[in-house]
C-alpha positions in Angstrom: -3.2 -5.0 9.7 0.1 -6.9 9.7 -1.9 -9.3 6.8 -2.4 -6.1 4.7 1.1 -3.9 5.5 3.5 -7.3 6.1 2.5 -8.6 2.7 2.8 -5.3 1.0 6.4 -4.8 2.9 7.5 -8.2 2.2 6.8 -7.9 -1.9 8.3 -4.1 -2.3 10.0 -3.0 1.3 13.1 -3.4 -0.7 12.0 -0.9 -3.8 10.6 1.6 -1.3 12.9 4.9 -1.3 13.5 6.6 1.7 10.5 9.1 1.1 7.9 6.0 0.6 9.6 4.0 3.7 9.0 7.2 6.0 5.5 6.8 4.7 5.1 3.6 4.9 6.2 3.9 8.8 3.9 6.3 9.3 1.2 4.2 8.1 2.4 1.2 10.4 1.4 4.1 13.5 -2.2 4.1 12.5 -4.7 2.1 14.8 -5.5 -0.8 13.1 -9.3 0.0 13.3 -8.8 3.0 11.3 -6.4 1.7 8.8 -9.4 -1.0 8.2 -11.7 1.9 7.3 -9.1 3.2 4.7 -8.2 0.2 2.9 -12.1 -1.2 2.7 -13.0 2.3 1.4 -15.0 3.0 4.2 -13.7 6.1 5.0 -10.7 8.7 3.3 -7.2 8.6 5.2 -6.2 11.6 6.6 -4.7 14.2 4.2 -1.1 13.4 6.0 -1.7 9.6 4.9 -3.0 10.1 1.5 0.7 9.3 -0.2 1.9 6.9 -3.4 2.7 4.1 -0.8 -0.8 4.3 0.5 -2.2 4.3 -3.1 0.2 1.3 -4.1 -1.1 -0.9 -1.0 -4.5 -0.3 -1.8 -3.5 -1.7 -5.4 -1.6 -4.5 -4.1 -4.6 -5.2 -2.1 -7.1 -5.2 -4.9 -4.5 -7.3 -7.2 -3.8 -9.8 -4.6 -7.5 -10.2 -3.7 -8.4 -10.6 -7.5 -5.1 -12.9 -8.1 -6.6 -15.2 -5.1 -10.3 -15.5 -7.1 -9.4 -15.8 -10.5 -5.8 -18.0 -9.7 -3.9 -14.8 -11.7 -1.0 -13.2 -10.4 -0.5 -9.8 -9.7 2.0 -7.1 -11.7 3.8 -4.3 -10.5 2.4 -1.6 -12.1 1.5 0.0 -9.0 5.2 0.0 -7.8 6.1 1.3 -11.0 4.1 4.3 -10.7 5.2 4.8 -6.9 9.0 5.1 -8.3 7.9 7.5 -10.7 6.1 9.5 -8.4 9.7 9.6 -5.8 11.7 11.2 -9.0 9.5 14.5 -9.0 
């Protein structure tokens, strides 16, 4: 999983608030198998894991795996929304 969370962390570890780093650690915890199910959409995360960071990988993902196909580059809408989401 260090493909999937060490590219996320190394585009946005530095706009995570403290909330969104907590669950992004969390996340980090997770057996690799099982994280595998969640991001391919295989199977739902636990209630526990079902936070905006989780969301915003899973849209980093899809972006990044578009942006490698079509030569585009992915935006950061999805960080955007994670922000908003750590000011309610």
């Amino acid at each position: 999983m260090d493909l999937i969370l060490g590219g996320f962390a190394d585009a946005h570890i530095a706009d995570l608030g403290d909330h969104d780093l907590a669950d992004f650690e969390a996340l980090m915890d997770v057996p690799d198998d099982e994280l595998f199910t969640w991001f391919m959409g295989r199977a739902e995360p636990a209630p526990k894991y079902r936070s905006p960071v989780f969301r915003s990988i899973v849209a980093f993902q899809t972006k990044g795996h578009a942006a490698r196909h079509t030569g585009g580059h992915s935006d950061d809408r999805a960080m955007a929304h994670m922000r908003d989401d750590d000011e309610d």
